[in-house]
N, C-alpha and C positions, 0 to 999 in steps of 0.2 A: 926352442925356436931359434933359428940361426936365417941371418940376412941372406939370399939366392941371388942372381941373377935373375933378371924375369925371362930370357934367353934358354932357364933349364927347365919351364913347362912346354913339357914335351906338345908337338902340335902348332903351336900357334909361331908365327910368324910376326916382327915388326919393321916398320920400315920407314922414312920420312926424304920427301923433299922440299926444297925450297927455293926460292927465287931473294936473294940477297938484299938486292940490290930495291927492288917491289915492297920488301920489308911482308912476303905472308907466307904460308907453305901449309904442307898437309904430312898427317901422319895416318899409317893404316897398319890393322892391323888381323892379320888370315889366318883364318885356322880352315886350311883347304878342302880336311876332309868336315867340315860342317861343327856349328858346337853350339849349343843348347847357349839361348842369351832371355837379355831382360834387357830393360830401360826405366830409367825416372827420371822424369825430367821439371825441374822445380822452380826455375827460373818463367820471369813472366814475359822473355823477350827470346822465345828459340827461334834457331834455322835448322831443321833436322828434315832426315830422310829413313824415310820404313819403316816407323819408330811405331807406327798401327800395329803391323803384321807380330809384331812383339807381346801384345795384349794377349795375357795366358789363356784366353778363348778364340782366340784365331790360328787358324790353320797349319800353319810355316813351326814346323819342331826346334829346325836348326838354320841357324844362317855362317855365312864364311867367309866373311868380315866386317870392318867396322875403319868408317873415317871419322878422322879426328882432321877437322878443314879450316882454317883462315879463310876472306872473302868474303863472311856473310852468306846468304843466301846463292850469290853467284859460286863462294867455295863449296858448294854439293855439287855442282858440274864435276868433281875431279872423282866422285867413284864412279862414272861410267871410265873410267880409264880405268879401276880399280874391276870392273865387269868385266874388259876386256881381257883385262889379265888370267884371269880364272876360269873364262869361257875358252881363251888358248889352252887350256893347262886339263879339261874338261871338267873343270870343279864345278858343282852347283847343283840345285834342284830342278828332276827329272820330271819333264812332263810332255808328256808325249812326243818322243823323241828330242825334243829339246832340252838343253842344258842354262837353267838359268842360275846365275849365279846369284846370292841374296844379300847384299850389301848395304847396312843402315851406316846412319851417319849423323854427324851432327856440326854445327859450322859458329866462328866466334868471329868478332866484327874486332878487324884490325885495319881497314880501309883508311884513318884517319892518321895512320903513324908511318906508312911507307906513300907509294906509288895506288891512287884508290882506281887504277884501270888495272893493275895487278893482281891478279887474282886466279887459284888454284882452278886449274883445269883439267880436260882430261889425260893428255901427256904427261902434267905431273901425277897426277892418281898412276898413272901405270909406272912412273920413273920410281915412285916411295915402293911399290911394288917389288920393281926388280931390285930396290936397293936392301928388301926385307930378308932377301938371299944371303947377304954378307955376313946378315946374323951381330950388327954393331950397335951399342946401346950406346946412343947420343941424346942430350941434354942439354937444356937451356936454349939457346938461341936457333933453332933447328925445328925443323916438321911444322907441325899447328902452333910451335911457340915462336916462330922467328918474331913475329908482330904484335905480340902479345904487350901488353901494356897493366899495371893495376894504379886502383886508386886516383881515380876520374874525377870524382866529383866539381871541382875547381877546372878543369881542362886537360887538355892533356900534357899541356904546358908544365903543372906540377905535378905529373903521375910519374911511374916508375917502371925499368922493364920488367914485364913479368917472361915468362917462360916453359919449357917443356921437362916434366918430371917424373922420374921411371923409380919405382921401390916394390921389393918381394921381398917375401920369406918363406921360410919351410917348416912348419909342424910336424913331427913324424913323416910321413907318406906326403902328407898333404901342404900344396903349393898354393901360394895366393898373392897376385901382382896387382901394380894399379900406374897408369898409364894416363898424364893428365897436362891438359895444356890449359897457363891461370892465366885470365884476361880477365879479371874480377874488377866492381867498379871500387868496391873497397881494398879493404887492407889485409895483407896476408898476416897469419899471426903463427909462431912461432908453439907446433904443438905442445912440447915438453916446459917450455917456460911461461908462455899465456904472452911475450912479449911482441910486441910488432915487429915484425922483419924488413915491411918493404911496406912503400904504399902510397899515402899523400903528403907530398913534402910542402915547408913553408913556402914564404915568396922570395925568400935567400935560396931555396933549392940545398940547405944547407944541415934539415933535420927536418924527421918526422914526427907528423900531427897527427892527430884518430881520424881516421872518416867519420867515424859514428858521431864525433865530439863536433866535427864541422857541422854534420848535418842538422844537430838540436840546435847549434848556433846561427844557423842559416833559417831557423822552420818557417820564419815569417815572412823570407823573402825567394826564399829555395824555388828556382824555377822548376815548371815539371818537363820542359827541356831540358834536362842533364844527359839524355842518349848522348854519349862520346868513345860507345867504341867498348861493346862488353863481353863477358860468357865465359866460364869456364866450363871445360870438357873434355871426358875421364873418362875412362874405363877399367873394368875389375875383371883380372882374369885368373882364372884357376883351374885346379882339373879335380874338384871335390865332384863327385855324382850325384844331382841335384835337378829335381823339374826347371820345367819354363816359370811355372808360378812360384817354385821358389828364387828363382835366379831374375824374377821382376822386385821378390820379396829385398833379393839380396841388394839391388842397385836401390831399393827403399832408406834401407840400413847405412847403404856408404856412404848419404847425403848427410850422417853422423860427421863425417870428416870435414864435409865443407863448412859446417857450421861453425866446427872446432878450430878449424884452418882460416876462415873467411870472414870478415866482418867491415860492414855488415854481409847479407849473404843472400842469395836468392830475391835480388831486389826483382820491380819490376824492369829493367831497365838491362839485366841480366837474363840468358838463356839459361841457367845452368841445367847442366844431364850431364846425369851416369849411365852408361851399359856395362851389362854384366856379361861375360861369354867362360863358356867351364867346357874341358875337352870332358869329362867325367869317368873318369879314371878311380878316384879314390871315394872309400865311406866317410862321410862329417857330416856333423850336424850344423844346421843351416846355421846355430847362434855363433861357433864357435867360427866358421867362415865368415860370420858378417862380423863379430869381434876382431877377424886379422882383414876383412877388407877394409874397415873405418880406420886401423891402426896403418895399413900401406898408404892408402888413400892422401892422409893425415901427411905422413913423410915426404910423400909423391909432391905433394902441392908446394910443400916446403923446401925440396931439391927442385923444383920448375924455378923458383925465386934465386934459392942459391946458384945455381948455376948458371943463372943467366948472366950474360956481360952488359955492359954498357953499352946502347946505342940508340940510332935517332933519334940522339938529344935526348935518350931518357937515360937518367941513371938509376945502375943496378945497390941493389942489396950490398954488392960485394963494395963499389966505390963511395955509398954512404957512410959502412964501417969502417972505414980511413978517416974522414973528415973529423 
């Protein structure tokens, strides 16, 4: 198994833009001529778009892309810019002379850490688009991660920046990427070491404490107000040949990584979701695809952290290991 570029599964396209200064952005990501997808979504707090049409007894085979949105619910406005692109291009599903393009999506609440009128639209959806041409893997502070924040509990006053995370590898033939923007309300955790990486800092802002450790120590006074801004959201892509019901199976399996990744995880107060999209190219067996998509996943979550910088007042990963 050797580490890839997720650039060299053939078919699929990524792309991201942002608004800087708004602190939100969007990432998308096309496979034009159509690819066999999945969803699970396990978080109790989503904003998501077409994530029905996914349901391995519903109609729709393949769809041909997928947003990854800051904004909340207002950031799913940005794939109809992500429609128009594809309906220029005449990608999409054919029904009676029309060309529709099928584009799910799903959206993280970062309204609290930039500008909260800022918010992913349709010119950005078509801008992340055209930027998916250049074919440039960017990370951390960029697409659905620009605004991204972890380890809320306390406010956001002592959270940290989280960010946008790209990891693939190669088995033989077979390719398997994962594509994830972490706005988790807890703590990101360092796959290979079990350590925390980023997350909820003291009142010094000068080290970190557990989320999990706050929240038994808070249990008796813990508002159920704590909504400040959550969700992480990912995607797995590969080009193994695999059903709709395995490839809902597979985005079941990848929510292994956030757990691994994430703590705590799948709050209510969290949307989390995975999609799965496969161009399906190569033979594998569903375990061993859902073994390297929990293993990318895993990584992905943990480069969104590393690579994110420091800003709006939140400090990264990278400026806490100086201190």
């Amino acid at each position: 198994m050797e580490k890839i570029k997720i650039t060299e599964i053939k078919g699929v396209k990524i792309g991201h833009a942002q608004n800087i200064k708004g602190a939100t952005g969007c990432t998308v990501i096309l496979c034009e001529d159509g690819a066999v997808a999945g969803v699970d979504v396990r978080g109790g707090a989503p904003a998501s778009r077409e994530t029905e049409l996914l349901k391995s007894e519903n109609t729709v085979e393949k769809i041909h892309g997928i947003l990854l949105s800051g904004g909340s619910a207002y950031g799913l406005d940005a794939a109809a810019g992500v429609m128009e692109y594809l309906e220029k291009k005449e990608k999409g599903f054919k029904v009676r002379g029309e060309i529709i393009p099928i584009v799910c999506g799903s959206s993280l609440f970062d309204l609290i850490v930039g500008d909260p009128k800022c918010r992913p639209d349709k010119k950005m959806g078509y801008e992340a688009c055209l930027n998916s041409e250049k074919e440039e893997i960017k990370e951390g502070n960029v697409g659905a991660g620009t605004g991204a924040s972890i380890g809320k509990i306390n406010g956001i006053e002592n959270a940290m920046k989280g960010g946008l995370g790209i990891y693939a590898v190669q088995l033989g033939k077979l390719k398997v990427g994962a594509v994830v923007a972490v706005n988790a309300f807890g703590d990101v955790i360092d796959v290979d070491t079990n350590e925390i990486l980023a997350g909820l800092l003291n009142k010094e802002k000068n080290k970190l404490i557990s989320t999990e450790e706050e929240m038994y120590s808070q249990y008796e006074n813990l508002s159920n107000d704590t909504f400040s801004g959550n969700t992480t959201i990912g995607c797995i892509i590969t080009n193994a040949k695999l059903t709709k019901a395995q490839m809902n199976k597979l985005a079941s399996i990848s929510h292994n990584a956030y757990a691994k990744a994430i703590s705590p995880v799948h709050t209510t107060v969290d949307g989390d979701a995975i999609f799965t999209l496969t161009t399906g190219e190569v033979e594998a067996t569903l375990d061993i695809v859902g073994a390297l998509a929990t293993k990318v996943m895993g990584k992905a979550i943990n480069r969104g952290i590393l690579k994110a910088k420091s800003a709006y007042n939140l400090k990264s990963a990278e400026e806490i290991s100086k201190i």
